[in-house]
Each structure stands twice: as structure tokens, then as C-alpha cells.
C-alpha positions as CSV (number, residue, x, y, z in Angstrom):
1,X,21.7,-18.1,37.9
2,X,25.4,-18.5,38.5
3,X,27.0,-20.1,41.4
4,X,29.2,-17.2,42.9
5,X,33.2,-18.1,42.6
6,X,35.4,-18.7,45.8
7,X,37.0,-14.9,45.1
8,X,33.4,-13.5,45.2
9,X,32.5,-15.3,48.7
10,X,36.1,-14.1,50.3
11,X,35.4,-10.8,49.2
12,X,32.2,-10.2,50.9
13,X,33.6,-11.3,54.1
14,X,34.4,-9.1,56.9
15,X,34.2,-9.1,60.9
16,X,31.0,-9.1,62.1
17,X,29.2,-10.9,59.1
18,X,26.8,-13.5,60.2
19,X,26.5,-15.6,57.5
20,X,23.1,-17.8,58.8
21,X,22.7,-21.5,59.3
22,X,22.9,-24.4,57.1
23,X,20.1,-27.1,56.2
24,X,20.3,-29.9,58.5
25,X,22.6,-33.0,57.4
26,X,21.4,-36.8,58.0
27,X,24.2,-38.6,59.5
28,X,23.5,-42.4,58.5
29,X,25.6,-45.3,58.9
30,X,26.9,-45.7,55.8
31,X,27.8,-42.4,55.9
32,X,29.7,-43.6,59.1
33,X,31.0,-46.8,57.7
34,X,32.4,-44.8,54.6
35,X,34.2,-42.6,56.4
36,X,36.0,-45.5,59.2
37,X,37.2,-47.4,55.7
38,X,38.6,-43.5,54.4
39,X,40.2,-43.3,57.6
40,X,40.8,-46.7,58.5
41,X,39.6,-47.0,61.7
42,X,37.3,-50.0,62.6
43,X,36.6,-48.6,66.1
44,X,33.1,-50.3,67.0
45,X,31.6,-47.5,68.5
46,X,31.2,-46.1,65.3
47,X,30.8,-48.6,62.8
48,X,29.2,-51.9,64.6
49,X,25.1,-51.0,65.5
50,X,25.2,-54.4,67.1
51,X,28.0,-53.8,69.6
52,X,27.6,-50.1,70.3
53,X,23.7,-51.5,71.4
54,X,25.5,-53.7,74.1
55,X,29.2,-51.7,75.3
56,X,29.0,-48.1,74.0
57,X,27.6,-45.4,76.6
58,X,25.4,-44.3,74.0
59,X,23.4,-46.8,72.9
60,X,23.8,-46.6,69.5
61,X,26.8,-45.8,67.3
62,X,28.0,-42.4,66.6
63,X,29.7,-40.5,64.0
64,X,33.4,-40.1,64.4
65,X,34.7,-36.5,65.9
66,X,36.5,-36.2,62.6
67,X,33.5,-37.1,60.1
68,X,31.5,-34.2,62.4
69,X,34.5,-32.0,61.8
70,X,34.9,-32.5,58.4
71,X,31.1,-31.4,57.3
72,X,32.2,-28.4,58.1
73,X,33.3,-27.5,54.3
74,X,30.5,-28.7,53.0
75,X,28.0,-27.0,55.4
76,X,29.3,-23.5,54.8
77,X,30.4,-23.4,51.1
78,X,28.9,-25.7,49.4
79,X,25.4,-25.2,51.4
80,X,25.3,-22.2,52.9
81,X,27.2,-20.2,50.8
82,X,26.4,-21.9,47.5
83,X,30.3,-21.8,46.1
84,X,30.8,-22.9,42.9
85,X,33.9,-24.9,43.4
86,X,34.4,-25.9,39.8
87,X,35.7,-21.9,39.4
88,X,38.3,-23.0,42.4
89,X,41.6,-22.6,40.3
90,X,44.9,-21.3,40.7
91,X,44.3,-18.8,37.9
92,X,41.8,-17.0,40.3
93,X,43.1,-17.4,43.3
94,X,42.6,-20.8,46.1
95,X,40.7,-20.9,49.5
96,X,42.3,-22.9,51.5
97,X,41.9,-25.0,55.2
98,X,44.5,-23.1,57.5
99,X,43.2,-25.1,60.8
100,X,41.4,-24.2,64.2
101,X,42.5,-21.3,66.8
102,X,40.1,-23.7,69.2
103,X,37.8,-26.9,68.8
104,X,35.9,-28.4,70.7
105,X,33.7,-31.9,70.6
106,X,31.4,-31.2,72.6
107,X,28.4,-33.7,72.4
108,X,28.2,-37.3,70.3
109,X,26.2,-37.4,67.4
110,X,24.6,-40.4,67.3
111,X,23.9,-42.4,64.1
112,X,20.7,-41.0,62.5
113,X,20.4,-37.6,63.9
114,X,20.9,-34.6,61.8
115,X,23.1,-31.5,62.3
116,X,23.3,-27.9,60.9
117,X,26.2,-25.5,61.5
118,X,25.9,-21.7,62.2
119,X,28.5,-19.3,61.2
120,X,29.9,-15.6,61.4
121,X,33.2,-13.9,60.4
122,X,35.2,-13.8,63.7
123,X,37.9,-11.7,62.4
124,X,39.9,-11.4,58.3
125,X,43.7,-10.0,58.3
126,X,46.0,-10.2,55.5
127,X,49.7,-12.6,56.1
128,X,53.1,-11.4,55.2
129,X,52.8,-13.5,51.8
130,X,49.4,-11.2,50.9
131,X,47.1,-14.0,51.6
132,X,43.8,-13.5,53.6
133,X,43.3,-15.3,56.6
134,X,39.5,-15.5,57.8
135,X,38.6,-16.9,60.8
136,X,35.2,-17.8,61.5
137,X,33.0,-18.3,64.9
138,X,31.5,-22.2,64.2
139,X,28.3,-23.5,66.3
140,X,27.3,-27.0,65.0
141,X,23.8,-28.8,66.9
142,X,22.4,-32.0,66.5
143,X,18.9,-32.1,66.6
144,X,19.2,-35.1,69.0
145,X,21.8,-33.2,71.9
146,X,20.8,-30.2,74.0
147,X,23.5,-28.7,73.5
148,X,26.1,-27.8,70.4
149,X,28.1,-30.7,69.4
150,X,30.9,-28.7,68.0
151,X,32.2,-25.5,68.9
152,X,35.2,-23.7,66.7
153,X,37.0,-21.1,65.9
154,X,38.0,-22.0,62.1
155,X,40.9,-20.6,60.1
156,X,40.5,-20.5,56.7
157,X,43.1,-18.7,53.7
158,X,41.9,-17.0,50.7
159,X,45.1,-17.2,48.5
160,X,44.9,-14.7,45.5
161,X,47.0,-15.6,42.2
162,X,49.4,-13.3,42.9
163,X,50.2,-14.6,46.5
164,X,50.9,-18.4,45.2
């Protein structure tokens, strides 16, 4: 069975739509440490066990705001929604990241919890250059907070080929 394309997934979208919840991710250190050397920041709270154990307010490290942000792609299309991303070309049109209406970080996710995401189509509208623009309701937990860790409104753009 095929992988539906990007097009496919756009076009079934539409206000209203709750698309579920994804499996749960393991946020490990590495996965921490990885992402501090992508980003360059060494901040200790994140990526040193031994001092966040001492200084942090947690206890423990936690993932970076940004590394709990940026699961978000992966959670919805490559999880949730199963997209095929290797039929993600210009020659059938591009999704894109267009940003956040509102984010929030909400709750720390410490070092060896796991999180899922829940999401529904908020609102779709077409641009001036003919592009879609869908923004979607986003509800990430952490099955170590008792309450959501991130909450968003997130903009993404379906460009079709004839819009590039």
C-alpha cells in the first residue's frame, strides 16, 4: 500500500477535521545533545544530567522549547498522517512551514518522558498568489506533565505547481 502524496493529505483538509493523535515520542538525551550541537547551544539545563541534578528547577535536564517545537512535522505528517515525503516535489506542488498565529510552551519536558501531539484543521483559505494556507489547532502532552506542554495554532502552506 502506497504512502499518500503531500497534494493528497492537503486536499482532504478542511475546517473542522480532527485528524487524531500521534504515537507517543521518547525524548532521550542524545536526542537532546543532538539537537544543542544542531543549534549550538550548550545551555546545561538541557544537555549536562550532572548539573541540571544540582542547579536546574527540574531536576533533571529537559528538552529544549525548540526541539519540542520542532517534532511537530514529524508527529503530524510523517506519523500521523503517513506522508510520503519522497513524492514532495515542485512538479506536484510543495507544503510548506508558514509559522504560528500563537505558541505557547507551556510545561518542560524533561529528559526521558514521551509526548504525543493532537491535531484538527482550525481553518484553510487560499492567498493572493493561489496558495493554501491551513492552519491547524496543536495540543502536545508529555506523559510526565499534567498539563499540555505545547499549545499552537500552526500555519502551514500547500503551494500547488502552478502557484510557485
Amino acid at each position: 500500500m502506497s504512502r499518500p502524496s503531500m497534494a493528497e493529505i492537503f486536499q482532504r483538509f478542511q475546517p473542522g477535521v480532527d485528524l487524531g493523535t500521534s504515537d507517543w515520542i521518547q525524548i532521550t538525551q542524545e536526542m537532546v545533545d543532538k539537537f544543542g550541537e544542531a543549534t549550538l547551544d550548550d545551555d546545561p539545563m538541557h544537555v549536562d544530567p550532572d548539573w541540571a541534578r544540582r542547579h536546574s528547577p527540574f531536576g533533571k535536564t529537559v528538552a529544549f522549547g525548540f526541539l519540542t517545537i520542532s517534532l511537530l512535522t514529524h508527529v503530524l505528517l510523517q506519523q500521523l498522517l503517513k506522508a510520503d515525503s519522497s513524492r514532495h516535489d515542485s512538479e506536484n506542488g510543495v507544503y510548506l512551514n508558514y509559522g504560528f498565529d500563537r505558541l505557547r510552551l507551556v510545561a518542560p519536558v524533561p529528559v526521558g518522558s514521551r509526548v504525543r501531539a493532537h491535531f484538527s484543521v482550525m481553518d484553510v483559505r487560499p492567498d493572493a498568489k493561489g496558495r493554501s494556507i491551513i492552519k491547524f489547532n496543536v495540543e502536545m502532552e508529555c506523559d510526565q506533565a499534567d498539563r499540555p506542554v505545547l499549545i499552537a495554532e500552526w500555519l502551514s502552506c500547500w503551494v500547488p505547481p502552478n502557484a510557485l
